[in-house]
N, C-alpha and C positions, 0 to 999 in steps of 0.2 A: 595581377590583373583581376583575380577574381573577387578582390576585398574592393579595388577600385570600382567595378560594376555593382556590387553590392550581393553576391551570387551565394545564396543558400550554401556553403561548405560546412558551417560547424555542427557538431551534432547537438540535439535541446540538452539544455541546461536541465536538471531535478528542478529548478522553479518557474522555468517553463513548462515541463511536462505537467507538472502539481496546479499549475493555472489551467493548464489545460483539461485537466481530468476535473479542477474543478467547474468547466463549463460544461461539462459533459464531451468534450471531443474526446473520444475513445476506441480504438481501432475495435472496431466490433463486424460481425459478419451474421445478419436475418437470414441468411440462406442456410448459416450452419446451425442456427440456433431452433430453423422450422426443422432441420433434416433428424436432428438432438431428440425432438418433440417427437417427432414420425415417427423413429425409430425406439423409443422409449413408449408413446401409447402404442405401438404393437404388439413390443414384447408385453406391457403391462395385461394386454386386452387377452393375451394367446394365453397366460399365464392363468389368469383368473374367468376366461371363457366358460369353461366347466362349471365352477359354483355361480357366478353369475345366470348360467344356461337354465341348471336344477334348480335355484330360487325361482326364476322366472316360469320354467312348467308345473313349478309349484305353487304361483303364484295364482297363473290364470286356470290349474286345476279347482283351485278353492274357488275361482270366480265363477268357474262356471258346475259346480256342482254346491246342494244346497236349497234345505226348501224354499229360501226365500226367491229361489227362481219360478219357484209353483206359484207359491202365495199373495209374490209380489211382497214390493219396500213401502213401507210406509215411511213418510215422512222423516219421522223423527229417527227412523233406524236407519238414515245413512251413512250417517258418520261412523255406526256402529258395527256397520256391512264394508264399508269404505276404509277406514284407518286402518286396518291390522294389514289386508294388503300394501296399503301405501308404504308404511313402515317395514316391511320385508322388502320392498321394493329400495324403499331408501337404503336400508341396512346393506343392501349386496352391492348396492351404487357406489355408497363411500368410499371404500378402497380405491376403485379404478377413478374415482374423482380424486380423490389425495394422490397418489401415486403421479395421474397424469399430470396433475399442480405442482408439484416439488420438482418433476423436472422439466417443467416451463421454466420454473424460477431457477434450476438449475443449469437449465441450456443457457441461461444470461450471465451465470455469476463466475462462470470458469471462463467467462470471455473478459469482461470487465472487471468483475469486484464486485465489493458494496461499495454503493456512494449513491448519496442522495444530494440531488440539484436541481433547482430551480430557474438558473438560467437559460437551461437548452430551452424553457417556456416562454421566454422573453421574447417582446416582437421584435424582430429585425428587419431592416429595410430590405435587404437584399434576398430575402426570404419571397419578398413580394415582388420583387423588381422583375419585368421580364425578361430584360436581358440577363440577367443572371440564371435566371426559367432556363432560356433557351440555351444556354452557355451548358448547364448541368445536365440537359436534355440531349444537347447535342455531342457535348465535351466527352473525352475521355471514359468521362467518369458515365455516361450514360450508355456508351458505345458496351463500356467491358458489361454496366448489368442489361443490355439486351442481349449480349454475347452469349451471357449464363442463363438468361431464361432461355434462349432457341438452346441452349447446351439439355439443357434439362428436359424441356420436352421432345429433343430428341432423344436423347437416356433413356425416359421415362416411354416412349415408343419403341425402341429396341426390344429395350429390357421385355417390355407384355407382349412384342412378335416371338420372340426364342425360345421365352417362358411359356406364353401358348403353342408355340409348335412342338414342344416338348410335353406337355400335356395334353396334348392332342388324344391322344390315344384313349387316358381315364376321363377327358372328355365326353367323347364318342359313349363310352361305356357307362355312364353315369345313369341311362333310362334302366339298364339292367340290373340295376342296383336298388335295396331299397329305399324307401322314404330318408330314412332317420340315416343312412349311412351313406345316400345320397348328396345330407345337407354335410355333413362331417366332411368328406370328400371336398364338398367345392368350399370348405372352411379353409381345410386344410391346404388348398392350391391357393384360395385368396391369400393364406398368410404366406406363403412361400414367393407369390411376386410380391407381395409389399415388403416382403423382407429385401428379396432386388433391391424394388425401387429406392427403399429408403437406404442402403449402402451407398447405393452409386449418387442419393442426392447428398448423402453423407462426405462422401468424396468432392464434391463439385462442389459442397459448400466450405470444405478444408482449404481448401485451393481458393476463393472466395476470401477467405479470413485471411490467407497468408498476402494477396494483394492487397488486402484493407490495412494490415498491417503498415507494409512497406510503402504504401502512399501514406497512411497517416506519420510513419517516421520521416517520409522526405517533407511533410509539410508542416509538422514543425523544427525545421533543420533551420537552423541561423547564422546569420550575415558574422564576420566578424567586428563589426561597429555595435552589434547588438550584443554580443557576447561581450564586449568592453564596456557601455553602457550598463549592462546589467549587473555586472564585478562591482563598478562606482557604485551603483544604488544599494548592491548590498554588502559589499564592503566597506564603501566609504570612498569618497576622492584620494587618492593618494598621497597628492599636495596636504589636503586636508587633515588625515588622517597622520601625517608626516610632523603639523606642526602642533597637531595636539599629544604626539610622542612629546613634543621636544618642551610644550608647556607640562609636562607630567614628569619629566626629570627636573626641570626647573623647581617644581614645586615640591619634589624629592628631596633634591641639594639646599632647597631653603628650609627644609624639617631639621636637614641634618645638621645645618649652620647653628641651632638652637638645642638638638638633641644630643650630639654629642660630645661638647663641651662636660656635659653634664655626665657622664660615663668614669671610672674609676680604671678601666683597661680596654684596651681593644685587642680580640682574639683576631687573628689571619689565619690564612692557609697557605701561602703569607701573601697572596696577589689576588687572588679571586675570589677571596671571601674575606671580609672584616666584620665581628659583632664587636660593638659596645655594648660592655655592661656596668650595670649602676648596682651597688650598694651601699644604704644606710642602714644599720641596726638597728636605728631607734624606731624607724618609720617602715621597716620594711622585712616579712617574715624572710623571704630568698631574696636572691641577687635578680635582677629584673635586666631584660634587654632594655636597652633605649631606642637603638639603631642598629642594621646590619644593611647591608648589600652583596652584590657580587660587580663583578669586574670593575666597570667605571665609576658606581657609587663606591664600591671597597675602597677603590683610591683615594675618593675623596674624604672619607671617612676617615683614611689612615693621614692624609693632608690635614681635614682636622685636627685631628688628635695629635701631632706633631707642632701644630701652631700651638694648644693649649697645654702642654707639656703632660701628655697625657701617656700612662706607656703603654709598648706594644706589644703583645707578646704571641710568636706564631706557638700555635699546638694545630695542626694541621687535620689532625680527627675530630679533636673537637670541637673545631669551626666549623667544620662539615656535617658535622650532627647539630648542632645546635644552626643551624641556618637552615637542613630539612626538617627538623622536627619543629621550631620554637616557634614566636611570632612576637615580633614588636609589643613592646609595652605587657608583656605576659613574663612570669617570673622563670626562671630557667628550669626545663623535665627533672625532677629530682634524681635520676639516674645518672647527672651531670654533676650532682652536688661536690661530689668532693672533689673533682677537675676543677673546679670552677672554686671552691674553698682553696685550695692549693694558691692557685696563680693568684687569689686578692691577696692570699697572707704573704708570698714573695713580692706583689707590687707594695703592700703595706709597710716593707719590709725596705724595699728600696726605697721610699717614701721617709721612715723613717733615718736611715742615712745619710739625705741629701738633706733632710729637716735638720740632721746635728751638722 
């Protein structure tokens, strides 16, 4: 019933998935990739606070001490009063700019990969369409991401009631404290609820990803006429594919009609493999295949060679070596030589017999 309705059962083919990832559709999740970010420039900022902090009141010590504060800047000495801060300033920046950029680019690449595409840029109609708007807005798929942002800011409200009623107390007590261990203080709380926050948006966007997921694998899940359809395309028709076997022994068994005639003995095994092999002395350094097969070429081979009064002779290993080792029209592995010397000087032999 459900092939008749046409109903989503198979799971995607590897070259449906591969068209798919190359349009860009990719089960990916922004809530886990901002929460990745969050929780990555926190730690990166908590980490490097300290020399960031001491650059910086070292920065604006040198700014503001200095006679050029008595004397005043002339013109041309700004860049010359100016640069060396700026550049201490850049210098303490870079890290926590590199750091917070490698895991932007990092919160993306453990979700999807590399791939670079150009068609998620493509204008589509239904992109503009409003009922499709409204469909996406209203749909399913609109419901779960309002779901998660009311999930979030209420999290994200929890979290800073509990975390400030539990600091309540070095709250309170932060006037009695000094300046500089004042600021430290509410550093050190600020980073302890962002550290919260960003778990728990860590969590909500795991859960986020694992739905993006599971609706991206039910939506490319396939009909079974699509899965059969798609086997032909890259398979080939079967009909098709059936009668160009059948012209590719044909044109097998008319090689053979020509090649093994020409053959001096035919090696078996004694049913599943036949080589013809050819030698002349005058024209030819070794004994050279002409023809071999297995099963139903063998037969025909050995049919051959029974019409042209051709003999037979089974050695059963050494058909089986020279049919995986050799190849048509190539002269026999020299490891075969004296197997293969053996049986022409006994067929030569019967040869001459039948000749008196």
């Amino acid at each position: 019933m459900a092939e008749d309705m046409g109903e989503r059962t198979e799971d995607a083919t590897p070259k449906r998935r591969r068209e798919a990832r190359e349009e860009g559709n990719i089960a990916r999740s922004t809530d886990v990739s901002a929460a990745v970010l969050l929780l990555g420039g926190i730690l990166v900022l908590a980490s490097t606070m300290g020399p960031l902090l001491s650059s910086l009141a070292s920065l604006l010590e040198k700014s503001l001490v200095g006679d050029h504060l008595a004397s005043g800047i002339r013109p041309e000495e700004v860049m010359e009063v100016l640069l060396p801060p700026i550049l201490e300033a850049t210098q303490a920046a870079i890290p926590v700019v590199l750091a917070a950029t490698a895991i932007a680019i990092l919160s993306h690449l453990w979700q999807v990969g590399f791939i670079v595409t150009t068609k998620a840029l493509e204008p589509k109609f239904e992109r503009i369409n409003p009922i499709s708007g409204f469909g996406r807005i209203f749909g399913l798929q609109g419901v779960i991401k309002t779901g998660m942002d009311i999930l979030k800011l209420v999290a994200v409200s929890v979290i800073a009631f509990f975390t400030s009623s539990a600091l309540l107390p070095e709250i309170v007590a932060l006037p009695e404290v000094g300046l500089l261990r004042g600021f430290a203080e509410i550093g050190s709380m600020g980073l302890t609820l962002a550290l919260q926050v960003g778990v728990a948006l860590l969590i909500l966007g795991i859960a986020d990803y694992v739905f993006q997921y599971l609706k991206h694998e039910r939506d490319l899940k396939m009909t079974k006429q699509q899965v059969k359809e798609e086997f032909k395309e890259s398979d080939g028709d079967p009909e098709v594919k059936r009668r160009r076997m059948q012209v590719a022994r044909q044109l097998a068994t008319q090689r053979l009609q020509t090649a093994v005639p020409k053959a001096d003995v035919i090696v078996t095994n004694p049913e599943h493999i036949s080589v013809a092999i050819q030698y002349d002395a005058a024209t030819m350094a070794a004994p050279r295949i002409v023809a071999m097969g297995a099963d139903h070429l063998a037969l025909r081979i050995r049919q051959i060679a029974m019409k042209h009064g051709i003999p037979i002779v089974e050695r059963k290993p050494l058909a089986r070596a020279l049919y995986a080792k050799a190849k048509v029209g190539q002269e026999i592995p020299a490891d075969h030589y004296k197997a293969v010397a053996e049986i022409l000087a006994y067929v030569y032999r019967l040869k001459g017999k039948t000749a008196a």
